[in-house]
N, C-alpha and C positions, 0 to 999 in steps of 0.2 A: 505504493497504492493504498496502503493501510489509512494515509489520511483519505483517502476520496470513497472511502467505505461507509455508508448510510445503512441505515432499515430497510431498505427497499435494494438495497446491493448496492454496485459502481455505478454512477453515473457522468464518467469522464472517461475519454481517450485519449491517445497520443501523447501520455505520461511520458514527461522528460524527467527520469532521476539526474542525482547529483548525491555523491556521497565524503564524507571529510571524515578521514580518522585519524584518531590519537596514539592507536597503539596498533600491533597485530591480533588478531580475532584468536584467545584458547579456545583449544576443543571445535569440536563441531556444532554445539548446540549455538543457533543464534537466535535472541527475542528484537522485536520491533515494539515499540510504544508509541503512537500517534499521539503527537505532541498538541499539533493546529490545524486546521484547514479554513482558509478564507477563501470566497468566491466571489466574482460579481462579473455582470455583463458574460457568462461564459466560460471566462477563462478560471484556474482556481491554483492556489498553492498551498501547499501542506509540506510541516515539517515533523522528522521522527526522528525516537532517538533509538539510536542501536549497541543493545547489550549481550556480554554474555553472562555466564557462572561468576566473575573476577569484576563486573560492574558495566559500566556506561563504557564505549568506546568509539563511537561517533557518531554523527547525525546526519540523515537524508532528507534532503530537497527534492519534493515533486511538484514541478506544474501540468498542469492539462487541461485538458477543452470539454467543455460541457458535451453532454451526449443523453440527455434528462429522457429521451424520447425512447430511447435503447437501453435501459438501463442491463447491466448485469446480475443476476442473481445467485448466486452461487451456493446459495441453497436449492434452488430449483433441483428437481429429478434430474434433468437432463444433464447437469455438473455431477451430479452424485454418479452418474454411471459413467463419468470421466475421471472422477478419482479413483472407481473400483477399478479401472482398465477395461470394463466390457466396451466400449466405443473404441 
């Protein structure tokens, strides 16, 4: 999802991942790096590469469907009192 993340939040749904690795993931910590995202007519695809502490270990494929009208903000108040657990 990391590629379909704008200034304004997500503006895409019904995200199909797709993930390819090269090795097994050390440790717990894992980073994402939004590589691309291209869109047109709606539909969009984005690629990212996923590392840990030891380096790059594979990369995710996401397509999805415009949704420009709904966007998600996840800065908004109403997200923040979802990460605190009051909702």
């Amino acid at each position: 999802m990391m590629t379909n993340w704008g200034s304004e939040g997500v503006g895409f749904i019904n995200a199909d991942l797709t993930m390819a690795l090269t090795r097994a993931v050390q440790g717990t910590a894992i980073g994402v790096e939004a590589d691309s995202h291209l869109s047109l007519d709606g539909i969009a695809v984005g690629s990212a590469t996923l590392f840990d502490r030891a380096g790059s270990f594979g990369t995710c494929v996401v397509t999805a469907l415009a949704n420009a009208e709904r966007q998600v903000d996840f800065a908004d108040d109403r997200f923040a009192a979802m990460r605190s657990g009051q909702v």
